[in-house]
N, C-alpha and C positions, 0 to 999 in steps of 0.2 A: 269828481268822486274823491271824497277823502279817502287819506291811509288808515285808519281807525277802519271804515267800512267794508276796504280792501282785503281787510284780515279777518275781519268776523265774518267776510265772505269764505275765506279760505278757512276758518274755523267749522264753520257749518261743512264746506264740504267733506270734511276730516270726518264729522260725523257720520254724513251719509256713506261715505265710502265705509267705516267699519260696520256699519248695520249692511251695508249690503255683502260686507265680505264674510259678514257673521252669518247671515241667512244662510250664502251659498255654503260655507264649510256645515254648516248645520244640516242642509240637503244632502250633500258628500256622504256625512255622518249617517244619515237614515238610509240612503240607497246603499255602503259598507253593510249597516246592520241587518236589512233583508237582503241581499244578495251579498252573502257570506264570500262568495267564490272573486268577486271587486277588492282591490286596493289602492283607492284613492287618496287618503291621507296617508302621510310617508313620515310621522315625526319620530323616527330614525334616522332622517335622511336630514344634517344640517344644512344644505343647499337648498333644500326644500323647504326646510324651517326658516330660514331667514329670506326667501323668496314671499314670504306671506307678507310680513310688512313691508318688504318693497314694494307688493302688488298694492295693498290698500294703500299705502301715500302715493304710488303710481296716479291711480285712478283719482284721490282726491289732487293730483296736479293737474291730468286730465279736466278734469271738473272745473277748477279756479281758469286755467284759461283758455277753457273757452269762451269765457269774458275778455276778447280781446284789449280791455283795459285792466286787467288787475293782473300783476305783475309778481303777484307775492306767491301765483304758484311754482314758482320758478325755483323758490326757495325751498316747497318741498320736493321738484326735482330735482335739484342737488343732492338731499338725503335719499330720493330713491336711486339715483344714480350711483352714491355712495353703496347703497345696501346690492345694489344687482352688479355692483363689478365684484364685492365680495364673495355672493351667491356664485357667481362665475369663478372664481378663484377655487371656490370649495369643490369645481368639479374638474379642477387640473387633470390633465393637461389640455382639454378638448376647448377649458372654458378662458384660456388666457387671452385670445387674441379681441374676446369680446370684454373682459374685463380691464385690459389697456385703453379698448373703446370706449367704456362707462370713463374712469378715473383720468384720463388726460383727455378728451374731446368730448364729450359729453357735457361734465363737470364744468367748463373752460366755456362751451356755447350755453350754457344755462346761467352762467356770471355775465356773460353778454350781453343775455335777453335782458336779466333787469337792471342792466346800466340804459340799455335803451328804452324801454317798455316805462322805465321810470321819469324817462325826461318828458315822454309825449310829444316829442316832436321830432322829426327826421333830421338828415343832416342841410336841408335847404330850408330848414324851420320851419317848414308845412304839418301839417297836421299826421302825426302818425296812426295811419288809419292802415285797414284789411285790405289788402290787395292781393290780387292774381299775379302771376310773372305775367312779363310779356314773351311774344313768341321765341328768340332768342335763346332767353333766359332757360326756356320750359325746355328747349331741345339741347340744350348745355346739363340739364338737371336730371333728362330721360338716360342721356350717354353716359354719368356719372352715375345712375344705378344701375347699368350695364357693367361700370367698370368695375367697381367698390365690389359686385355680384362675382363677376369672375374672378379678380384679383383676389378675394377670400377664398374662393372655390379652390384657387391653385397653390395659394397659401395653405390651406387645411391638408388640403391633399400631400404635398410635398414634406413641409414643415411637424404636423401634428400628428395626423393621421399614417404618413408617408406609405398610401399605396397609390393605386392606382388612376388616373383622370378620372375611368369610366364606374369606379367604386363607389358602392354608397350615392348612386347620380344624384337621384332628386333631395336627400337627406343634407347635402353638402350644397345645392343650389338654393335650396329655400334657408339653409343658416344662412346662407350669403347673402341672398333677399334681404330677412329678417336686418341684417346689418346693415345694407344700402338704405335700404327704406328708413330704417332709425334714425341712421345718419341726418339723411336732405331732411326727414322732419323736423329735428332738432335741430339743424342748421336754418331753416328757414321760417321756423319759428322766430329765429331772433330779431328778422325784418318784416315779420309780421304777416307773412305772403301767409294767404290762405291754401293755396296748392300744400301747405305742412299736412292738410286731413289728410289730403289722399296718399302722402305717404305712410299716416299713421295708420290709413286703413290697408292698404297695402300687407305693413308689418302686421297687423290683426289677419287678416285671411293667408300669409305667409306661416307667421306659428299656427292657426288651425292644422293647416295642410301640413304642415313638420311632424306636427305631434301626432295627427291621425296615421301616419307612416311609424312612426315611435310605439303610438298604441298606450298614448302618454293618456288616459282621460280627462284626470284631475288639469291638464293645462291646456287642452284640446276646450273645456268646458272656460277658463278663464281667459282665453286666447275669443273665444266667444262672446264672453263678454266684455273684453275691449274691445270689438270690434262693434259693438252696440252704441259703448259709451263715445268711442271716436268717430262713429258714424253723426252722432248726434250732434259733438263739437263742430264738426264739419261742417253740417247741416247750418248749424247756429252762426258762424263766421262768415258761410254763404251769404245769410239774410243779410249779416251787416256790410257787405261788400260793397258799394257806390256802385252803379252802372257804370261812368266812368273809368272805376278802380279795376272793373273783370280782367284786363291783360289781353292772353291769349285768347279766351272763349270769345272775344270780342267777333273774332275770324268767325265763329259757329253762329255769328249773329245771333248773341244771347238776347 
């Protein structure tokens, strides 16, 4: 697959992400205008404002790889990475410790991906293809969103927030989520493991659950629908997985 095609792939998806993020503010727009007593769009709120184009090149990075061979979406997660450590920053002081996360680790595993993603081929010169962790690996990756989970939990609480463990329980457990889960995705994107869906899905049924506790709608509804669109990447990285390549599920005798 040429790079000419790689980009008119990630072109096209640009597209469809702003037709689909125009419909849904368009929806937004008409359920505000008859139910008077809804406030879903917030363009007073600049974190909010600039979370809309993170969300649409989000989605169209989404989009580009789930083509486990095109690499060039990587390039717009960088700029949405860019744009959601911002977005975080504008809601100081609650949003710093996720806006360090976006700007040095995020940034840093997405330059990664496409030094790898770009050569096509691993470090034993095999074919860079979709794989599952093995068992190992998976139970290393389950204890690490265990820790990444708590260790923000204790950090918000002490550091940010500075009250209480049992304050705020579930609101401080699922931001933590929301960060573990992002994390191992983004990290394990870069080696191509297909196990990255389920952290993405994860992080999508995590912010639902955040913001239905918030009473957030407008990202209760876009937390919705990334969990569509990474449900579907998922799905799509499955197909291409080699029986060989499954890892652990091997054990489930897939």
């Amino acid at each position: 697959m040429n790079n000419t095609h790689l980009w008119k792939a990630l072109g096209r998806n640009f597209i469809i992400s702003i037709l689909l993020f125009g419909a849904l503010l368009a929806l937004l727009w008409l359920a505000e205008t008859v139910f008077e007593s809804l406030t879903l769009l917030k363009w007073h709120d600049p974190a909010w404002v600039v979370g809309i184009p993170a969300s649409v090149i989000g989605v169209a990075y989404i989009l580009t790889v789930r083509d486990p061979q095109n690499y060039t979406g990587f390039f717009a997660g960088i700029l949405m990475s860019i744009l959601l450590g911002i977005q975080f920053l504008l809601q100081e002081p609650k949003g710093i410790d996720s806006a360090f996360l976006f700007f040095f680790v995020f940034i840093p595993f997405q330059m990664m991906s496409i030094y790898k993603w770009s050569r096509g081929k691993d470090e034993g010169g095999a074919s860079f293809e979709p794989k599952f962790l093995d068992t190992p690996r998976l139970i290393l990756s389950v204890a690490m969103l265990v820790v990444i989970t708590l260790g923000d939990y204790v950090l918000v609480t002490y550091a940010f927030q500075q009250n209480g463990l049992m304050d705020n329980l579930m609101i401080k457990l699922l931001s933590g989520l929301l960060i573990s889960s992002s994390f191992l995705a983004n990290y394990w994107l870069i080696y191509r493991k297909t196990d990255s869906w389920i952290y993405w899905v994860i992080y999508s049924l995590a912010g639902i659950g955040l913001f239905i506790i918030l009473g957030n709608i407008f990202s209760i509804v876009l937390f919705l629908f990334f969990l569509v669109i990474n449900t579907a990447a998922g799905v799509a990285w499955i197909k291409a997985t080699k029986p060989e390549n499954m890892g652990w599920l091997k054990m489930l005798k897939w």
